[in-house]
N, C-alpha and C positions, 0 to 999 in steps of 0.2 A: 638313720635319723627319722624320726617321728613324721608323720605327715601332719603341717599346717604348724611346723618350725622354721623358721628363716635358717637359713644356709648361712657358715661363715665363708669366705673365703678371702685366699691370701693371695696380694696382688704383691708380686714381687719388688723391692724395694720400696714398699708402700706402707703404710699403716691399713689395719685390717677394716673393708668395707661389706657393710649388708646387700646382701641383692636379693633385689625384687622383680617381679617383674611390671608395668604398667609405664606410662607414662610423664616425665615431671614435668609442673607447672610452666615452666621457663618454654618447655618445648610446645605444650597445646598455647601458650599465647603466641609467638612465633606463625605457628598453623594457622592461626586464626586471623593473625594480622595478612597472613601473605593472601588468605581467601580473601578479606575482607579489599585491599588494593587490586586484587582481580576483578569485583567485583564493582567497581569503582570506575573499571577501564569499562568493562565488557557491558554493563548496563546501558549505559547513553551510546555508545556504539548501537547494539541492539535495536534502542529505541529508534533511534536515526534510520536504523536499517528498515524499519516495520512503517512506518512513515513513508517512504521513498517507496518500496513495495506496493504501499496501497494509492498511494500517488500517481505507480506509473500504472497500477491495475485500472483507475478510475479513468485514466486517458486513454488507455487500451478501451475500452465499455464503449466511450464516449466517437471513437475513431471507428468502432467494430458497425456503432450502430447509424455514423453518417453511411459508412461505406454500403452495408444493410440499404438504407434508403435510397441510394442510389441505385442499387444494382434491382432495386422494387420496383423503383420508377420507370427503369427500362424495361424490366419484365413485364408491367401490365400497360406500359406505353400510356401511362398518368401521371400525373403531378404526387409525389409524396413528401410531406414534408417533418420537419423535423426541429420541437419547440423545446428550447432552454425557460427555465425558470429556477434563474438563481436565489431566490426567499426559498422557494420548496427545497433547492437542490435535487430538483428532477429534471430527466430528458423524456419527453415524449414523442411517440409518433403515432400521430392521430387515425392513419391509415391502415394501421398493420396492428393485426393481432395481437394480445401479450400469449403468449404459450402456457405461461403459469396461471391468470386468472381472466375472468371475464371483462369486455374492453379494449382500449387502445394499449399499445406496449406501451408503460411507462418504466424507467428505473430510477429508482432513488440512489444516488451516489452518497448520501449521509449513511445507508444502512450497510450492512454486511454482505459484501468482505473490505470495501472501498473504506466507509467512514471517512469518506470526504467532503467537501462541497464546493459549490461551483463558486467561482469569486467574480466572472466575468463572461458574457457571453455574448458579441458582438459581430454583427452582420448586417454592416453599412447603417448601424445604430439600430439593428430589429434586432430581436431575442430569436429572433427564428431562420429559418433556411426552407429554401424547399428545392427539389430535384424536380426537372420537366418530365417528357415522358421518352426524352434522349438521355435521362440522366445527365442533363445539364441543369448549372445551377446559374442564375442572373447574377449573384453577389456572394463573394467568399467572405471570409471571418475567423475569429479568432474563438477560444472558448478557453478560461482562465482554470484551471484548479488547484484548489490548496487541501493538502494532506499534512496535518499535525505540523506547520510552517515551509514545508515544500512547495514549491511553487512547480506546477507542469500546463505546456500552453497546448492547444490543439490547434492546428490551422487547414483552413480550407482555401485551396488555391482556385480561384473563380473561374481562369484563364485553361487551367489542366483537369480542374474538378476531381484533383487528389488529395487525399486526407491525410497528415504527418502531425506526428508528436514533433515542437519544436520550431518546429518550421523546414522549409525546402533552399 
């Protein structure tokens, strides 16, 4: 048989069909449908997942850099303190170094990889906290944050002067 002839073939008690090969309509809408309900499930899951991620990263920042200032304050036997400003969505701390530029360490939790912001930040109605030079603190607090509608709390417990996502 020639090449670039279609083939007969006979299917037994059948009438005679063409075969090709690729395949039919009926089948790539089918494929396309079952992506397309995959993709329907697994997107807003995802989304959800990338959220919470950056939710519990921005609390983790936010816990890494009270603990930072406490464990500062007892090292130089000084007062270090540690200021929220929720309009910026930054954390500063006016004592210590940043490592990356010139100045106080400050982080922005709007910017990357967080992309969050702070909703609350409360310490006996001060924006601020500060550590003695025992690493004790006068007043504990709470510190709100929201990621893409997640909600994560950070608490400082005044009484133990330890730092937990949630609460204790």
């Amino acid at each position: 048989m020639p090449n670039g002839q279609r083939s007969m073939q006979r299917v037994e008690g059948a009438t005679q069909r063409w075969s090709r090969g690729g395949w039919s309509l009926i089948e790539l809408v089918m494929v396309l449908s079952i992506i397309s309900v995959i993709s329907a499930i697994a997107v807003p899951r995802y989304t959800g997942a990338v959220s919470r991620y950056r939710g519990q990263a921005a609390a983790n920042q936010v816990v890494r850099m009270l603990e930072l200032a406490q464990t500062s304050a007892r090292q130089r036997s000084s007062s270090v303190s540690v200021w929220f400003d929720v309009a910026d969505n930054s954390v500063r701390v006016p004592e210590l170094d940043d490592p990356d530029r010139d100045g106080a360490w400050v982080v922005y939790l709007s910017d990357r990889p967080w992309r969050a912001s702070l909703a609350k930040a409360d310490f006996d109605s001060q924006s601020h906290v500060a550590f003695d030079g025992y690493g004790e603190t006068d007043r504990g607090g709470t510190v709100a944050i929201d990621a893409g509608g997640t909600q994560w709390e950070v608490v400082l417990d005044q009484a133990s002067g330890r730092v937990a996502i949630g609460g204790f």
